[in-house]
VODOZA-396010 format. One line per field, with one value per residue: residue in three letters; x, y, z of N, C-alpha, C in turn. Coordinates in steps of 0.1 Angstrom, whole numbers, plus 5000, padded with zeros to 4 digits. Each point is the difference from the previous one (the first is absolute). Example, Ala and Ser with C-alpha at 12.3 -4.5 7.8 and 13.67 -1.06 7.14 Angstrom:
// VODOZA-396010
r <- c(ALA	SER)
nx <- c(5132	4996)
ny <- c(4943	5011)
nz <- c(5078	4993)
cax <- c(4991	5009)
cay <- c(5012	5011)
caz <- c(5000	5000)
cx <- c(5009	4992)
cy <- c(5012	5011)
cz <- c(5000	5008)
//
This chain:
// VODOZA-396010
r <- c(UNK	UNK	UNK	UNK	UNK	UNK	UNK	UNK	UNK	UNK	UNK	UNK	UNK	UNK	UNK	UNK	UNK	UNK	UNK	UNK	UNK	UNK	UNK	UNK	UNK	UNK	UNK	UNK	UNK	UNK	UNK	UNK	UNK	UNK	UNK	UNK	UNK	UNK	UNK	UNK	UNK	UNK	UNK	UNK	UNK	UNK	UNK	UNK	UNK	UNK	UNK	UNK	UNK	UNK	UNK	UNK	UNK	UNK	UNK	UNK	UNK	UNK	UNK	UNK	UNK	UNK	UNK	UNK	UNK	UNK	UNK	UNK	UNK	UNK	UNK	UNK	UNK	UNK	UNK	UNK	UNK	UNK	UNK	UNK	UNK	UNK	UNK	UNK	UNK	UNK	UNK	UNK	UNK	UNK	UNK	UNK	UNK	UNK	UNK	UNK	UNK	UNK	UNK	UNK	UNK	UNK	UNK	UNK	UNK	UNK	UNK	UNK	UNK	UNK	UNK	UNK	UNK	UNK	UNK	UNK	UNK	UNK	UNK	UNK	UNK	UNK	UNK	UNK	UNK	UNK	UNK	UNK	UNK	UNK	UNK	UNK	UNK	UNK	UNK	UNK	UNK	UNK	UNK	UNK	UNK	UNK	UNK	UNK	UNK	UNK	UNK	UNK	UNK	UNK	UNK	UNK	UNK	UNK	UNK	UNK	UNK	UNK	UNK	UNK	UNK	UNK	UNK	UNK	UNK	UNK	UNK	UNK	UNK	UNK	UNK	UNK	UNK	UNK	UNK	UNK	UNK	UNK	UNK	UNK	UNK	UNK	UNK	UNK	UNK	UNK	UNK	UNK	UNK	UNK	UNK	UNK	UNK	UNK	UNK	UNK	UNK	UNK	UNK	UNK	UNK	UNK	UNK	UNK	UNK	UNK	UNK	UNK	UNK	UNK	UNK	UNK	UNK	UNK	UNK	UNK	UNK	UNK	UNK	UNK	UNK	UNK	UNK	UNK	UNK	UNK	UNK	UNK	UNK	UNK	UNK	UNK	UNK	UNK	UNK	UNK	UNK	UNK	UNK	UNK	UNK	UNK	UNK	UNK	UNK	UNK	UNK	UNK	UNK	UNK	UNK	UNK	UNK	UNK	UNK	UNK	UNK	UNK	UNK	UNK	UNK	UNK	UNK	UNK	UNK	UNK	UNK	UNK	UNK	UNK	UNK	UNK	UNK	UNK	UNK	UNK	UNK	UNK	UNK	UNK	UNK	UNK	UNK	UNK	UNK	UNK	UNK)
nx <- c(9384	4996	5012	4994	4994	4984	4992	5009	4988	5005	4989	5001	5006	4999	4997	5012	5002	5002	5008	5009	5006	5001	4997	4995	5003	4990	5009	4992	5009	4994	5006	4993	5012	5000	5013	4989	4996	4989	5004	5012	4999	5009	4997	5001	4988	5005	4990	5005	4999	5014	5001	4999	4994	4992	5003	5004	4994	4996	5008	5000	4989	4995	5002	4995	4987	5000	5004	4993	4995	5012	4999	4984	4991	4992	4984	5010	4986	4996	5002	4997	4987	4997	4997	5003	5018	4987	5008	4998	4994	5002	4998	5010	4986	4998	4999	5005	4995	5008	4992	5010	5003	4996	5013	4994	5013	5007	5011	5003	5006	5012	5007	4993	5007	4987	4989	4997	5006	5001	4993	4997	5007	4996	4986	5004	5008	4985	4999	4985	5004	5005	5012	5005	5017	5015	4989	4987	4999	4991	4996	5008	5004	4991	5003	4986	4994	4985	4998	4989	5000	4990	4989	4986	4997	4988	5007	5001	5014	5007	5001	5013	5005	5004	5011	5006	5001	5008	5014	4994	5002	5011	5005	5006	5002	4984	5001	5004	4988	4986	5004	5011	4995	5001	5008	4998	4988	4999	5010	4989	4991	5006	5009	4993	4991	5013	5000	4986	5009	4998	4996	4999	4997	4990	4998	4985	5004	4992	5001	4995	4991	5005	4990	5002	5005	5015	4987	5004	4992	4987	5004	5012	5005	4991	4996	4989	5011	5005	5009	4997	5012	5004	5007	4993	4991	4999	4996	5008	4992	4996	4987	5002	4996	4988	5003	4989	4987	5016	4999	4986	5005	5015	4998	5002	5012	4998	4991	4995	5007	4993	4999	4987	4993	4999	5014	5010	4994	5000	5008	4996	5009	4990	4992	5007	4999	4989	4996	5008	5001	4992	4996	5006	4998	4989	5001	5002	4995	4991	5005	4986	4993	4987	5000)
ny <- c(7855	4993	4996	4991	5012	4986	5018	5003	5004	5004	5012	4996	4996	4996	4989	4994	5007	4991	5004	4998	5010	4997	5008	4996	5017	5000	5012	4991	5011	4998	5001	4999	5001	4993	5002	4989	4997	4995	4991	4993	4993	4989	5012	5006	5008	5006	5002	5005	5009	5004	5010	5006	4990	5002	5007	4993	4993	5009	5001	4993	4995	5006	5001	4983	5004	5009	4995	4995	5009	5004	4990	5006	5007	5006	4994	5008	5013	4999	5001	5009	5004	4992	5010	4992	4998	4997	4994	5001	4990	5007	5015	5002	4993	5014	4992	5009	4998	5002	4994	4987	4991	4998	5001	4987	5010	4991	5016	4988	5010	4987	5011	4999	4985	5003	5002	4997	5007	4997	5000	4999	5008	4995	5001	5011	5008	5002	5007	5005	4980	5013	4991	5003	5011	4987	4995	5005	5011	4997	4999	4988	5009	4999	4992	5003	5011	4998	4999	4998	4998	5009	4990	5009	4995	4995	4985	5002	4989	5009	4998	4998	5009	4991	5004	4986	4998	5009	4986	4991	5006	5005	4983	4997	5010	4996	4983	4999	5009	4993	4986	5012	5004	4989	4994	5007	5003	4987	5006	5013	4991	4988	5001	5004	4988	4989	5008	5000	4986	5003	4984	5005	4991	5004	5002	5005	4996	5006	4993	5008	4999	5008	4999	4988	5009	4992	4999	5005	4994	5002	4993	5005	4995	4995	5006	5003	4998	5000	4994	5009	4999	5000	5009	5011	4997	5004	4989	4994	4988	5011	5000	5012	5012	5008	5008	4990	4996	4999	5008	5002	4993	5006	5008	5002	4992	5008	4998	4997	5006	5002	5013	4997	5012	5009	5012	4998	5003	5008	4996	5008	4990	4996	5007	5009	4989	4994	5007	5001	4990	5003	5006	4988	4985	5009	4999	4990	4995	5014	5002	4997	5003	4991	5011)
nz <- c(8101	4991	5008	5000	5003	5006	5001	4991	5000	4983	5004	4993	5002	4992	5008	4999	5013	5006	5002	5005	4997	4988	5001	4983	5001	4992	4989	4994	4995	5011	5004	5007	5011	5007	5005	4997	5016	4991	5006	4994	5004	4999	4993	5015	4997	5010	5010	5010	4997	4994	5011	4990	5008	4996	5013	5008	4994	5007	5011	5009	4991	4998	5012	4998	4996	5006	5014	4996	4997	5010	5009	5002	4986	5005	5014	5012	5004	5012	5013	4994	5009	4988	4992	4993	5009	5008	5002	5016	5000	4985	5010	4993	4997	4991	4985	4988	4995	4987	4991	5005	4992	5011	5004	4993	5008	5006	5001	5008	5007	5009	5010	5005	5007	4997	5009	4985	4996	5017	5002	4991	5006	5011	4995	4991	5008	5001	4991	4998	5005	5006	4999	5011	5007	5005	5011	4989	5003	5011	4993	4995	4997	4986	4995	4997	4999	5007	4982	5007	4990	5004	5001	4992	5011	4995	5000	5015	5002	5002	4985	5010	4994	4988	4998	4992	5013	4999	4994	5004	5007	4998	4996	4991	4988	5000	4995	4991	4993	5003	4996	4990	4998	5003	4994	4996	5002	4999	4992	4990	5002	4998	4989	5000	5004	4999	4992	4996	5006	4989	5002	4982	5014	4996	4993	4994	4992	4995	4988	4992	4989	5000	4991	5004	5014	5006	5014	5002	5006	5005	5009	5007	5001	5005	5012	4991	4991	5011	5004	5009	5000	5017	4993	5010	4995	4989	4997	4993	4997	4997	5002	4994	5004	4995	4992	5004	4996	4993	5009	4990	4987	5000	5005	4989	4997	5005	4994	5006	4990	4991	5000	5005	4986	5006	5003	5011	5015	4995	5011	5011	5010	4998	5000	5012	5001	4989	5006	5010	4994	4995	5008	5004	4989	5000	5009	5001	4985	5005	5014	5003	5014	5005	4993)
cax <- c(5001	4998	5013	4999	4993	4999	5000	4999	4995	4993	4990	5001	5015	5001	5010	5006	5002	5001	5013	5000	5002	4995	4992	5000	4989	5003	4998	5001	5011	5014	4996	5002	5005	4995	4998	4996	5010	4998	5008	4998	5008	4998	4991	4987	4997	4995	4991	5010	5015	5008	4999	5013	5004	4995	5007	5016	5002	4999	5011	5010	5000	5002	5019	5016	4996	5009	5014	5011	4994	5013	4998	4989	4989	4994	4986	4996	4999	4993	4993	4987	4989	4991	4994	4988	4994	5000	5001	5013	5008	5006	5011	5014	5002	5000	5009	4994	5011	4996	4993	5012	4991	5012	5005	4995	5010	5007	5012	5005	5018	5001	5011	5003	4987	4989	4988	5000	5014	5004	4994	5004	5018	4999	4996	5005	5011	5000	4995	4989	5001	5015	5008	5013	5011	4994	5010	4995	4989	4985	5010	5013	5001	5004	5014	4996	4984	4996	4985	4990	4986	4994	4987	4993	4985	4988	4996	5015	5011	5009	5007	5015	5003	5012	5003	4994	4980	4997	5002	4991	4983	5004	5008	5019	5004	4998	5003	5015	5005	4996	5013	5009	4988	4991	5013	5003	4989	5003	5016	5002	4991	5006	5014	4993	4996	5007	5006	4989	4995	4987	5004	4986	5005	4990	4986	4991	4998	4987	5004	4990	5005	4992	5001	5008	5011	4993	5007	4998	4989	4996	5008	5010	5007	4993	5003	4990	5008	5014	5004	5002	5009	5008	5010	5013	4995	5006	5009	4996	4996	4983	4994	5005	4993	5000	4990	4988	4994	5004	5000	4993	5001	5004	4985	4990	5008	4995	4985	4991	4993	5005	5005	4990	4988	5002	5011	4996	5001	5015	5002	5001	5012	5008	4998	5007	5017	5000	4997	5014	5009	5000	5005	5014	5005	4999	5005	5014	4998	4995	5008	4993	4987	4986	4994)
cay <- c(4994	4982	4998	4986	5006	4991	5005	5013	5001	5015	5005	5004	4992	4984	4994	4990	4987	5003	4987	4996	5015	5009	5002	5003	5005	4999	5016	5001	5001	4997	4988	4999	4986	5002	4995	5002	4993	4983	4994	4982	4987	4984	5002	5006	5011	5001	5010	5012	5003	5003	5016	5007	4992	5005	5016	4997	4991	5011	5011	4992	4995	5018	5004	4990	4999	5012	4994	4989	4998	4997	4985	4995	5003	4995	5004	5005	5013	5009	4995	5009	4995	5006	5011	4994	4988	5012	4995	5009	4987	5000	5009	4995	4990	4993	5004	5003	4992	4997	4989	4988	4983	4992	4982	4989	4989	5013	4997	5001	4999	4995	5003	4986	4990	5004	4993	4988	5000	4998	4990	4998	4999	4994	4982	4992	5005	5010	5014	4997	4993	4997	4992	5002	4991	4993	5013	5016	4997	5014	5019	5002	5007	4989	4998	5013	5005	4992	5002	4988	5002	4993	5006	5006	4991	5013	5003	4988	5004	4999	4990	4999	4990	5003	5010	4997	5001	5016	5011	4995	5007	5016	5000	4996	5013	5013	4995	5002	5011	5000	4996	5008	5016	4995	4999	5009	5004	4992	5002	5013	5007	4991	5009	5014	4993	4998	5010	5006	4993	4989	4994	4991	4987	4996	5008	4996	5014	4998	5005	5001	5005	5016	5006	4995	4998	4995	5013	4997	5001	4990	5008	4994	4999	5003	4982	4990	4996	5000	4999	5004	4994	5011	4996	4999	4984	4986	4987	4987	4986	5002	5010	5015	5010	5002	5011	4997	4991	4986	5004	4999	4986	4990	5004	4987	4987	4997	5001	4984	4997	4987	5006	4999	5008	5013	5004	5005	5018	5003	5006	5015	5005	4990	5009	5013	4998	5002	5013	5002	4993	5003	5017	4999	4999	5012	5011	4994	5000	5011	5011	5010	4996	5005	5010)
caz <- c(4987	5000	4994	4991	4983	4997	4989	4991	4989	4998	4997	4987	4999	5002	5005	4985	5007	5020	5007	5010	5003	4988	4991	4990	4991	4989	4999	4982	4997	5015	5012	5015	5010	5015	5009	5019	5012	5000	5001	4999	5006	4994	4988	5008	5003	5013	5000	5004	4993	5004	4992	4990	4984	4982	4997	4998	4987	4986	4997	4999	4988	4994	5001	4990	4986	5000	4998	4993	4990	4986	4996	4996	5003	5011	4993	5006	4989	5007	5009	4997	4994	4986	5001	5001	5012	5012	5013	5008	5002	4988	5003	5008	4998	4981	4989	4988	4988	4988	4999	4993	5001	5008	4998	5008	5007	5014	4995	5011	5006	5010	5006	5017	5001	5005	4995	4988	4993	5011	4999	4982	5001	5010	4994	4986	4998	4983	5002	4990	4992	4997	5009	5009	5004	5015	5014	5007	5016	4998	4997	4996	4985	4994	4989	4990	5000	4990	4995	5002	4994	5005	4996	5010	5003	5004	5019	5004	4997	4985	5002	4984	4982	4995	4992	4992	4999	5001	4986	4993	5006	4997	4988	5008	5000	5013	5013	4997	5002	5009	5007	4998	5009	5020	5009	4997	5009	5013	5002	4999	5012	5012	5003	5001	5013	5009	5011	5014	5010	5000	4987	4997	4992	4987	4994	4994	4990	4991	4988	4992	4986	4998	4986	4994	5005	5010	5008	5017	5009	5012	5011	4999	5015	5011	5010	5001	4992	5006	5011	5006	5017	4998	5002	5012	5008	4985	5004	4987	5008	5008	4992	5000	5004	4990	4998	4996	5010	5015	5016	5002	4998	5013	5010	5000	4998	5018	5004	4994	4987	4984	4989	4991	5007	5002	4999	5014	5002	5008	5009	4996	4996	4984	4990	4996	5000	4985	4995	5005	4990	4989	5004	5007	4988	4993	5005	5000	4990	4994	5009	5006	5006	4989	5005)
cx <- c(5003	5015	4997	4996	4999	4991	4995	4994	4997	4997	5000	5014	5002	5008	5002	5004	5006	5010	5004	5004	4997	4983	5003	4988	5004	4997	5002	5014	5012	4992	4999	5005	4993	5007	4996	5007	5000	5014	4994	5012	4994	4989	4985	5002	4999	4990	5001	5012	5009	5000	5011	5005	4999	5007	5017	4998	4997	5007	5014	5003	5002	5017	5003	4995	5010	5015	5003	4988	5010	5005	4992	4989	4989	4985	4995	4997	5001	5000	4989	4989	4995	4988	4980	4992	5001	4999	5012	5006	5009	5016	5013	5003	4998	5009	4990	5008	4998	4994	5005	4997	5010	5004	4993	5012	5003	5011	5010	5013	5002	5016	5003	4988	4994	4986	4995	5012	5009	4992	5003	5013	5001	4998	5007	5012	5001	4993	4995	5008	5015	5010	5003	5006	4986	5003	4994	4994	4989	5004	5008	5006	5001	5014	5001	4986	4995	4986	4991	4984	4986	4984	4993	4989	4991	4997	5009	5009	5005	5010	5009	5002	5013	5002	4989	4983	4997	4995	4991	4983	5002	5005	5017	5000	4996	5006	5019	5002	4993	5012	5010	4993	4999	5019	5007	4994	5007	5013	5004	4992	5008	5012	4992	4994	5010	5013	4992	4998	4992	5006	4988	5001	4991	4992	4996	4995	4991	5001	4988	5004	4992	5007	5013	5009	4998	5007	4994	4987	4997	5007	5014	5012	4993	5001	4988	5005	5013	5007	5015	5009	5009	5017	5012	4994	5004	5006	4992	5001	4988	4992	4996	4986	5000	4988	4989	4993	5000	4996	4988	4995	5002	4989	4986	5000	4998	4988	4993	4990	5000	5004	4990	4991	4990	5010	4993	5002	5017	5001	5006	5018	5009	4995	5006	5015	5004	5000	5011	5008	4996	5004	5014	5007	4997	5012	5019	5001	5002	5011	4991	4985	4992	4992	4982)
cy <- c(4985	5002	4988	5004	4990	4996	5010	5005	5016	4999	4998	4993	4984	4995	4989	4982	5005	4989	4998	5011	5012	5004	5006	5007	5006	5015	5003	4996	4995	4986	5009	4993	5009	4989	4999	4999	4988	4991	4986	4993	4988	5004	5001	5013	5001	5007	5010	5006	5010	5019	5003	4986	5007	5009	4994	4991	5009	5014	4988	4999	5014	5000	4990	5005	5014	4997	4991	5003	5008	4984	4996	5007	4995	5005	5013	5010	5007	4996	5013	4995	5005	5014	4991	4989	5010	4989	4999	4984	4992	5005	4992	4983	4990	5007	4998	4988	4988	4989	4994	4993	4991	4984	4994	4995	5012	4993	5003	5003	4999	4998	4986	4996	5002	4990	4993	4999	4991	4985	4988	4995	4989	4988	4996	5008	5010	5013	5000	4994	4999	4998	5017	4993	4996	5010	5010	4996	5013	5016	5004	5006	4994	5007	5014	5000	4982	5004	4990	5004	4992	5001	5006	5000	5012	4996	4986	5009	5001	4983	4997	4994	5003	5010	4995	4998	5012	5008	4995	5006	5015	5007	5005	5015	5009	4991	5008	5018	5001	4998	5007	5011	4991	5001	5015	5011	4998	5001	5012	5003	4991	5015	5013	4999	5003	5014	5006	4990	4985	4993	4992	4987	4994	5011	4993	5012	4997	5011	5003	5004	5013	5009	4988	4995	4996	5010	4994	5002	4997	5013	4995	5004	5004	4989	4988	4997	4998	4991	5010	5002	5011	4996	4996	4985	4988	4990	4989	4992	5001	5010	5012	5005	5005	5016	4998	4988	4987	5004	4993	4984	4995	5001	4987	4991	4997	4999	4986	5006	4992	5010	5002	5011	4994	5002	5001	5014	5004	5010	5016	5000	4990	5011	5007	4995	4995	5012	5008	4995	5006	5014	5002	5001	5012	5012	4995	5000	5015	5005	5009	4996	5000	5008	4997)
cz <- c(5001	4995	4990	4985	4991	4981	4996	4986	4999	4987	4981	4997	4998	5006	4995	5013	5014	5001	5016	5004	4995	4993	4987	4992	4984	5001	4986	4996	5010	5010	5016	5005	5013	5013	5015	5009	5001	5001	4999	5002	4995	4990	5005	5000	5019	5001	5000	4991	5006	4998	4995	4992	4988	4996	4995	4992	4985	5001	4996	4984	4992	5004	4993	4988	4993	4996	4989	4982	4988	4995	4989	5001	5007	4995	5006	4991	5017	5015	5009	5001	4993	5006	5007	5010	5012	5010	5006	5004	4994	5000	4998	4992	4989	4997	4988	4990	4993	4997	4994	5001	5009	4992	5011	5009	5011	4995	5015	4998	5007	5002	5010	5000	5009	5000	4997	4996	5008	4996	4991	5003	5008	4996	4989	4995	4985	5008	4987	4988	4992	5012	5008	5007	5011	5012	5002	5011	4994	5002	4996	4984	4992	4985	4995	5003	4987	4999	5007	4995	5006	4987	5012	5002	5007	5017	5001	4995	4982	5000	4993	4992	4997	4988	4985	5000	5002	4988	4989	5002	4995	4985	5001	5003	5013	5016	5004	5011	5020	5013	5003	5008	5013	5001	4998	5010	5016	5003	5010	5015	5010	5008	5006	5017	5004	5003	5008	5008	4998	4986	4998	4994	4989	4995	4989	4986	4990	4987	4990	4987	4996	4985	4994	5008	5015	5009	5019	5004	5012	5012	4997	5014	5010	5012	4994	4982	5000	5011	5005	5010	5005	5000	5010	5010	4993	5008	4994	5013	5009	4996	5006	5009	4989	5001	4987	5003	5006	5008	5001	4999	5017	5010	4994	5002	5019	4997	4995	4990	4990	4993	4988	5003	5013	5008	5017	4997	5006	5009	5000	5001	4983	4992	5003	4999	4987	4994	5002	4992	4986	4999	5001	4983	4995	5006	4996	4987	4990	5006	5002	5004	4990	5006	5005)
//
C-alpha cells in the first residue's frame, strides 16, 4: 500500500478538498475526514510518508474528543466507515462528523516558550504582542497558559495575530467564548499529559459554529497540533525532544535544502523513528498500544 495516500477518491462521494494531511469528503448530512500518512515540514508535503501516521492522528483525536467533551461539545458523530465507503485504506483512519462552519482563526494555547512564541519573545520580549517578565529562556514555563491566536492560510504558514485582531474577524462574543474553551481545553488536557509523563507545551484547537453553537473540530491533541515533551527530560534553557515531527524538522535542518517544493525523500531510518514517536505519544497519552 502507498503509505503517502497521495490520493483518494471514491466512487460517488464528493470530495470538498485535500490538505496537507487530510482529505475532506462531503456525505450529505456529515462530512468525511481522512487522515493520510502524508507528512509536512516548513509547509512541504515530503514524498514519502510516515505508516500509522493517519491511524494515531485519528484514534488519538476520538480518545481527547471523548475525554474532554464534558468541557465542550465537539463534531465528532463516528470513526466508522460509512455503510457506503468500501475502501480498506480508509480502515482506522476517518471520522464521521458534523458539518460546522469553521472560524477563520487557530486558537493557540501556549504553556512554554516554544517555536514562534520563543521566537517573538526573544526579539521583542512580547508573546503575540503582549509584554512578559524579563529572563525566560526557551522552554521555559510561562506566568500562566497564554491564548495566541493565529489566521489560517490555505498554504505557507499560519500567521499571528493579536487577540483584538482576532476579535475582530470572529466578532467579540464568539471571540470571548473561543478564548475561555482554548485555555480551558489546554488546562484540562495540560494537567491530564503531565501525570502520564508528557507535558504539552502548545496546542492548536479549531472551533466551528454548528446549529448556533460553537463546538470543537478539526483534530485535537495530536503530535501534528501539539508540542509534545517528555517530562522526566524537561529542562528550560534549551530546546526539548519532543513526541512529534521535530525529529523530523531537525533531520532536515542537516540537508542543503531551501525548504522549497519538492520535499526530499526520506530516509528509511527518519521514517521509522517518526513513526516511533508518534506511537510513543499515543501509547504514553491513551495507557495503551495501537492495536
Amino acid at each position: 500500500m502507498n503509505t503517502t495516500l497521495l490520493q483518494i477518491d471514491l466512487l460517488g462521494i464528493p470530495k470538498l478538498r485535500s490538505g496537507k494531511v487530510r482529505e475532506m469528503f462531503d456525505l450529505g448530512d456529515s462530512l468525511l475526514m481522512v487522515a493520510t500518512d502524508r507528512i509536512s515540514a516548513f509547509d512541504v508535503v515530503m514524498p514519502n510518508g510516515i505508516p500509522r501516521k493517519g491511524e494515531t492522528l485519528t484514534k488519538l483525536s476520538h480518545f481527547w474528543f471523548n475525554l474532554s467533551k464534558s468541557q465542550i461539545p465537539n463534531h465528532l458523530i463516528s470513526t466508522s466507515l460509512p455503510a457506503k465507503v468500501n475502501d480498506i485504506r480508509l480502515k482506522n483512519r476517518c471520522m464521521v462528523v458534523k458539518k460546522a462552519k469553521p472560524l477563520p482563526i487557530e486558537c493557540v494555547a501556549r504553556g512554554y516558550l516554544a517555536g514562534s512564541g520563543w521566537k517573538e519573545y526573544r526579539e521583542h520580549g512580547t508573546l503575540a504582542g503582549r509584554l512578559l517578565p524579563k529572563g525566560l529562556s526557551e522552554s521555559s514555563p510561562l506566568p500562566e497558559p497564554a491564548f495566541t491566536p493565529a489566521t489560517k492560510a490555505e498554504t505557507g504558514h499560519d500567521i499571528n495575530i493579536t487577540e483584538e485582531e482576532a476579535a475582530k474577524l470572529v466578532g467579540e462574543g464568539i471571540f470571548k467564548a473561543a478564548k475561555e474553551y482554548t485555555l480551558s481545553l489546554y488546562s484540562f488536557a495540560a494537567e491530564y499529559a503531565r501525570k502520564r509523563g508528557v507535558i504539552i507545551a502548545d496546542t492548536k484547537f479549531e472551533f466551528g459554529l454548528y446549529e448556533g453553537d460553537l463546538i470543537l473540530i478539526d483534530e485535537v491533541l495530536t503530535p501534528d497540533s501539539s508540542r509534545f515533551w517528555p517530562a522526566a527530560t524537561y529542562e528550560p534553557g534549551r530546546p526539548q525532544p519532543s513526541f512529534d515531527k521535530q525529529f523530523l524538522r531537525d533531520y532536515l535542518e542537516t540537508l542543503d535544502w531551501n525548504k522549497q517544493p519538492p520535499g526530499p525523500e526520506l530516509p528509511t531510518e527518519v521514517v521509522a523513528k517518526t513513526t516511533e514517536k508518534y506511537l510513543e505519544a499515543f501509547r504514553l497519552l491513551t495507557g495503551a498500544d495501537m492495536a
